[in-house]
N, C-alpha and C positions, 0 to 999 in steps of 0.2 A: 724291706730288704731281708732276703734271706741268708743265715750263716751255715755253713757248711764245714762242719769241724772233724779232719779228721788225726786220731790219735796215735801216739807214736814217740819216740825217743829219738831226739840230733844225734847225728853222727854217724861216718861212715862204718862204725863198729853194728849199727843197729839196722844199716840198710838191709830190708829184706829178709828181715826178722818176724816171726811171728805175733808180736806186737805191733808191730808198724804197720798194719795191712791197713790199718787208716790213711795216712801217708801214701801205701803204696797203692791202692783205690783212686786214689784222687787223681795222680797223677796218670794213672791207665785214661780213669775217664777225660781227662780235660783233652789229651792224648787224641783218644779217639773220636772225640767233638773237633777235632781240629781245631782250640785253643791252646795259644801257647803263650802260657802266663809268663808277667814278668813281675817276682816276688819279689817283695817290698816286707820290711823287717818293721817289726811294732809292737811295745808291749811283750815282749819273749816270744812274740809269733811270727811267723812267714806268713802270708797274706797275699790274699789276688782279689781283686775287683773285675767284674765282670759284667756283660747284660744275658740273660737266660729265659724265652719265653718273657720279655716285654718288662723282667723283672731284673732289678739290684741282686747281685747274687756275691756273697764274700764266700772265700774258700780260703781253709786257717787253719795250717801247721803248726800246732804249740811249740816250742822248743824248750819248754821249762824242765822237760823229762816227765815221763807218764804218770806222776802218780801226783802232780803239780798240775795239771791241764786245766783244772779249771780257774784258776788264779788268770791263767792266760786268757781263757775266755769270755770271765765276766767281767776284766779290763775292755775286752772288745764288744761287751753288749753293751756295757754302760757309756763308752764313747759313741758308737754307731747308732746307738740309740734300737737294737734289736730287740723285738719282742722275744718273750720265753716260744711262742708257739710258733716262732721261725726259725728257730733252731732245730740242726738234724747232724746227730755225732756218729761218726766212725766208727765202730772198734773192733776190736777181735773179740771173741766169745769161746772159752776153752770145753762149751756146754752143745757147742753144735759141731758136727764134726766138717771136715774137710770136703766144701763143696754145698755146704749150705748156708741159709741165711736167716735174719727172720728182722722184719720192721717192728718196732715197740712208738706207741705215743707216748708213754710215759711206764713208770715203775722203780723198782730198786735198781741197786747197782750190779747186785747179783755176783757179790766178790771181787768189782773190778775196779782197782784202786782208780786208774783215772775218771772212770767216771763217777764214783764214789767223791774224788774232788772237784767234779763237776757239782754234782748236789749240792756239798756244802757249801761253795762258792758263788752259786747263783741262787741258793735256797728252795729248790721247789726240785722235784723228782719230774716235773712235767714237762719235759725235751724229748723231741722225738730222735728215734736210734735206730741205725743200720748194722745188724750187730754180724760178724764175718765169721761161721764157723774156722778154726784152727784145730778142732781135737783137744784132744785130752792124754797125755802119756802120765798114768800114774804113777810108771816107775821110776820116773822125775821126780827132782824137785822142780815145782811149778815153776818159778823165776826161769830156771837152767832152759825148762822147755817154751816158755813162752819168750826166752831173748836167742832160740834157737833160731835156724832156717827149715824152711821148704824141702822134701825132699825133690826129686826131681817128676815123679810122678803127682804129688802134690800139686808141684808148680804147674802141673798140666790141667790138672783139676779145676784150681784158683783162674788160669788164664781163661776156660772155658764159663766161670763164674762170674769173671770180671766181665765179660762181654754181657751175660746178661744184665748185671747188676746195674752197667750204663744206661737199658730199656729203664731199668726201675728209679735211675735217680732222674733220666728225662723225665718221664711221666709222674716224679715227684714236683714238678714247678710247672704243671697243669692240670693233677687231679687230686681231689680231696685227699688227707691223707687216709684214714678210714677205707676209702674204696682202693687205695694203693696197698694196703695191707689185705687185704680179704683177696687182689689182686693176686700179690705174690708171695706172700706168706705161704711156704711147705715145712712139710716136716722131715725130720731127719729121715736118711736114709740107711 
């Protein structure tokens, strides 16, 4: 079984925020697969079961607030019985800019509290991550800009990004990850 985590903060103050592009990824892609989940509540998470490519597939909105996500998570590995190396997390990444992305099998948190309490919660830095350029406005504070929104040219960006990103999480539950990163791994632009 594969878990499909993506990150983000409840409520309708955070929809479509630059934190929640976890959240809002997920639901582009189910969207676009023409599934239409019906979430079920567990553990502080919204949750969807699914079949994908012949495989158990969970998709799992925390709700504990983003910097709590992994409390939520490894409630759900240690019930579903999820190995560490079928896990694959959402996030935003304030270090790639708008409109890119990049796959990781493992590494630090790189500043990012939720998954920083991913780490410590499931104990091992070895999950793999979808990580969502968002930018970087230094003349923020970080918090102010990463619970901001989209401008609207932005949004045009992300929606262009979102379509490929779907190519990349299909081809995530039929090719190695290793060749899915070498795949589509770029660099900023």
């Amino acid at each position: 079984m594969k878990l499909i985590v993506g990150l983000g903060n409840p409520g309708r103050e955070y929809e479509a925020t630059r934190h929640n592009i976890g959240f809002s990824f997920i639901d582009f892609y189910l969207s676009k697969n023409n599934i239409v989940p019906t979430w079920k509540s567990k553990f502080q998470g919204l949750y969807f079961e699914t079949i994908i490519a012949g495989e158990k597939v969970l998709f799992l909105k925390p709700q504990s607030y983003m910097n709590l996500s992994g409390t939520v998570v490894s409630q759900f590995v240690h019930f579903f019985k999820i190995e560490v190396s079928d896990i694959l997390v959402i996030s935003d990444d304030l270090d790639l800019k708008v409109g890119n992305f990049k796959l990781k099998d493992k590494g630090s948190c790189g500043g990012h509290n939720g998954l920083r309490n991913i780490e410590a919660c499931i104990h091992t830095q070895e999950y793999k991550r979808l990580k969502i350029g968002i930018s970087n406005d230094k003349n923020r504070e970080t918090k102010d800009y990463v619970l901001g929104k989209f401008s609207k040219e932005e949004e045009r960006v992300l929606e262009s990004l979102f379509s490929d990103l779907v190519d990349v999480l299909n081809d995530y539950f039929s090719v190695d990850f290793l060749s899915l990163m070498s795949r589509y791994n770029r660099k900023n632009r």
